[in-house]
C-alpha positions in Angstrom: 4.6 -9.6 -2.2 1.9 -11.8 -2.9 -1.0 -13.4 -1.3 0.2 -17.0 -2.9 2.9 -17.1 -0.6 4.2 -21.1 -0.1 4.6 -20.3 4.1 1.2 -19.8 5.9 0.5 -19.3 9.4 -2.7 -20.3 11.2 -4.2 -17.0 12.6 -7.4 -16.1 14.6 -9.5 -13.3 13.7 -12.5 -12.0 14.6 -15.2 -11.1 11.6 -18.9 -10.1 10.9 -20.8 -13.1 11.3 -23.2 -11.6 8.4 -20.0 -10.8 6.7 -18.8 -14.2 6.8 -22.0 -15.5 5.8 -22.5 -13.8 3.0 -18.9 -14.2 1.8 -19.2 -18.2 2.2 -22.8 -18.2 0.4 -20.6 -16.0 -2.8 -18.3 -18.9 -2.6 -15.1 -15.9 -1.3 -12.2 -17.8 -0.1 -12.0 -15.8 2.9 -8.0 -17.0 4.0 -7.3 -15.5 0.6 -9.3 -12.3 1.2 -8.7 -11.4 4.4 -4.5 -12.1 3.1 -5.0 -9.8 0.3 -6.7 -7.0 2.7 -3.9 -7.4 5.1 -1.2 -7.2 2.2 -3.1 -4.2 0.9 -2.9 -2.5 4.4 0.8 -3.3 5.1 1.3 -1.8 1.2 0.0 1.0 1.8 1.3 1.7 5.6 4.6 0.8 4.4 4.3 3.7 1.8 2.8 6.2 4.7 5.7 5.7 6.6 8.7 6.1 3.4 6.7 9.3 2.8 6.7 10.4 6.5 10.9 9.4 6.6 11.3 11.3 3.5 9.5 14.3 4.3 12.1 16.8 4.8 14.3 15.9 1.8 11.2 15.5 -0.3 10.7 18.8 0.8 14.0 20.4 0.6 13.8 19.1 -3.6 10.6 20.9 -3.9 12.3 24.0 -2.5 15.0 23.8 -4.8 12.8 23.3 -8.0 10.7 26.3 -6.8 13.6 27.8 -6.2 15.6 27.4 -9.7 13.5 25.8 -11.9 13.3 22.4 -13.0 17.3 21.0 -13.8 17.8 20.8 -17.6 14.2 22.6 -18.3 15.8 23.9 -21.0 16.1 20.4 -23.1 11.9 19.6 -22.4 10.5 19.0 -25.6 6.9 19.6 -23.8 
């Protein structure tokens, strides 16, 4: 997903008031930033929680190629 996103909702947050300072005085869109932090967060809780739901049968693969080997090994040309 992306920050440029046509639908936009109006949201209170509370920030660093030296943070914000600064930010306005660089000239950071901080809407943009703080949308681009929150999409990074969801990102990467989204992919916490696949890994966490996938666990066992991640798992249970890395048995099996402990186990026997990787499948068609045999055909690697590294």
């Amino acid at each position: 997903m992306s920050c440029a996103r046509k639908t936009r909702k109006p949201t209170n947050v509370s920030l660093d008031v030296a943070l914000v300072e600064e930010a306005k005085a660089m000239g950071v869109n901080i809407s943009l930033a703080a949308a681009r932090g929150l999409e990074q967060a969801v990102a990467r809780t989204r992919a916490e929680r696949w890994l966490e739901e996938n666990k066992a049968a991640l798992d249970s693969c890395n048995e099996w190629v402990e186990a026997n080997g990787l499948p068609l090994a045999k055909h690697r040309l590294f």
